[in-house]
Structure formats: structure tokens, C-alpha cells
N, C-alpha and C positions, 0 to 999 in steps of 0.2 A: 699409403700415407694418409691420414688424418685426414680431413679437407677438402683431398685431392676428388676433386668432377668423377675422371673414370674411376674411382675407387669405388664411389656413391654410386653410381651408374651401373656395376657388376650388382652390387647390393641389391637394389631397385628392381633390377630386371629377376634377381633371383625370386625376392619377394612375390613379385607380379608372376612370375609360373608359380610357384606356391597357392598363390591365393587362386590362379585361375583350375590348375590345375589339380589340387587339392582339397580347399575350402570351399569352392562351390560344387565341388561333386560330394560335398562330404555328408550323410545322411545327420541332422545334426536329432533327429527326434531318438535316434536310437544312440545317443550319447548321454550316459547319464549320471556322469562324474568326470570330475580335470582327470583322474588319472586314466580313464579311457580313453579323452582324448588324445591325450599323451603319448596313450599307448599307439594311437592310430596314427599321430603326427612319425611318430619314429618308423613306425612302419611305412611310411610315404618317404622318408628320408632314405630308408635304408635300402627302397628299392628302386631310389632315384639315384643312388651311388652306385649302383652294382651294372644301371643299364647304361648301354653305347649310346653318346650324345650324340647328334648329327655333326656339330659344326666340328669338331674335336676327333671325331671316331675314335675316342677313348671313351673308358669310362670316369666319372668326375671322381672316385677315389683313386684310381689310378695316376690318372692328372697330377693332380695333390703330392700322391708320394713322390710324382718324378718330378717336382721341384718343390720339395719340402725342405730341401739345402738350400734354398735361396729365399725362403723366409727369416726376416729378421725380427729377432729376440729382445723387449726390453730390458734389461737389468734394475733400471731404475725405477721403482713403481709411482714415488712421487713427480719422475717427468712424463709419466705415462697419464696419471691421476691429470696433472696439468694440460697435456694435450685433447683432453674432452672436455676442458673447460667452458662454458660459455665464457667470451668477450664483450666487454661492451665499453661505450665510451662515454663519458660522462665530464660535464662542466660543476665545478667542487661551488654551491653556493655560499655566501659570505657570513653564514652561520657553523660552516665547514660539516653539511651533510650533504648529501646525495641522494636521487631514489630510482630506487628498481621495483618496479610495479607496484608503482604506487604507496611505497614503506619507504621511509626515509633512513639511514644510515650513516652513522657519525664516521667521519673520516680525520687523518693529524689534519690541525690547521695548517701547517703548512702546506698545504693544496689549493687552500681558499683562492680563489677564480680561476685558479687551472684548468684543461682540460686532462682528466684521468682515463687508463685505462682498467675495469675491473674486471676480473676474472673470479669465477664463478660457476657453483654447483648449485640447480635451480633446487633441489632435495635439500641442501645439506650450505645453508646462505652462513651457519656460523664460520663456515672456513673460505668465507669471500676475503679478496684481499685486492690492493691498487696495486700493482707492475710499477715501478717508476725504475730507469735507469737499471736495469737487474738487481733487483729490489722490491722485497716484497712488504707492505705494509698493511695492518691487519683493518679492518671496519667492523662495527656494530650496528647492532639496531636499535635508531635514536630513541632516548629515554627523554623525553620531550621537558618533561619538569628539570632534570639536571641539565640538559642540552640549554636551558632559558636562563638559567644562572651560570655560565659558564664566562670567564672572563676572557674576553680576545683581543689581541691588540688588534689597535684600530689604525689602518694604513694612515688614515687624512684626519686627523685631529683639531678640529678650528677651540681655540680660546679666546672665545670672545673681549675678555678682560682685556685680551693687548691691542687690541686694535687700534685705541685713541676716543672712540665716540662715546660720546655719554646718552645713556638713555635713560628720558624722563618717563 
């Protein structure tokens, strides 16, 4: 799953034999285009699949095919899309923007002082959106001249007129 510590931690440790294993025996002067390396990366894969692991005494393609019935399948590419979102959590300022690294982003007013959650492709910020209530609402990125003309209601409206005091 997503998220999930040991899932990262298979990952991780794959990673770190790769690179120990691999990358640092790799002769990098006699590389002399991505597609050699490429070529040499698959050749490390393939012959890291075919040999007997210790902890396992299988081998890792092996493994794989005998519980490849118990990998589960998304169907939905948009809740898959969703599940690598970054998250973050944000308080809607009283101009009704937000910022994520330092870029500010117009949000509905209706969130002004809320706490939001946004979710988020660091690549791809046009298809950022607020989660509210399973609910998705879209944000942009504030256009600061229209953002200043924009009229909002104002929760606390004092009229001075009615007060009674006169000022000289």
C-alpha cells in the first residue's frame, strides 16, 4: 500500500543493493551514452533475477510469479493518480489564497480562515485541488491584480454612521 513503512523499507533496501552493488562497481568512464547505461542496468537486473537470494532460496523472479495472484490491480487510474498525491495542510487566508512554496493560490472564498487540505502534483500544480468533505475543489495561481479587485464579503462590517457620536 501507498504510505505504508514496510513497503518503503522493501524499496529502500532494494535501492541500497543496487547502488552498493551495482553503481559503485560500475566502470562509469567506459560509459558513453544513457543507452549503454541502460543497457548495463538491465543486465544487472536480469542477472539479479535469475540468481538464488540467501534469505528466500528462491530466486526473485521466481518469488514474484508464486504470488503474483495476490497482487492487487487498480482499475481506477484516477484513484491511483490520487493516491501519490502530495498532501498538505493549509489555513485559507482572508484574501481567500494560500501558498505552497512560496506561490500563492486563489482558493472558493468559502474557506477563508479555514484549515484546508490540498492535494497535489509537485510537476503538474494546475490540477491541485482542496479535499473538503469528499469533495473536490479546484485552486489557481493568484493573479495578484484581479486577486486586489475582487469583492468579499466581509464577516465584521462596523458603520460608523450608526453609532450615535458625532465627530468634529
Amino acid at each position: 500500500m501507498v504510505r505504508d513503512g514496510a513497503s518503503k523499507g522493501k524499496v529502500e533496501r532494494n535501492f541500497r543493493t543496487l547502488k552498493s552493488r551495482w553503481l559503485n562497481a560500475l566502470d562509469l568512464d567506459a560509459i558513453s551514452s544513457i543507452a549503454q547505461l541502460n543497457d548495463e542496468l538491465f543486465s544487472y537486473i536480469n542477472k539479479h533475477n535469475i540468481t538464488i537470494h540467501s534469505s528466500t532460496n528462491e530466486r526473485p523472479i521466481e518469488r514474484y510469479q508464486n504470488d503474483v495472484a495476490r497482487i492487487k490491480v487498480a482499475f481506477d487510474n484516477e484513484w491511483l493518480d490520487n493516491c501519490f498525491m502530495n498532501r498538505i495542510e493549509r489555513k485559507v487566508n482572508n484574501d481567500a489564497t494560500v501558498k505552497i512554496d512560496n506561490i500563492s493560490y486563489d482558493v472558493p472564498m468559502q474557506f477563508i480562515k479555514q484549515k484546508v487540505q490540498i492535494r497535489y502534483l509537485p510537476d503538474d500544480m494546475d490540477s491541485a485541488f482542496i479535499y473538503y468533505e469528499n469533495s473536490k475543489y479546484s485552486i489557481r495561481k493568484t493573479n495578484k491584480i484581479e486577486n486586489c479587485k475582487t469583492k468579499r464579503k466581509n464577516q465584521f462590517s462596523i458603520d460608523y454612521s450608526k453609532d450615535g457620536v458625532k465627530y468634529v
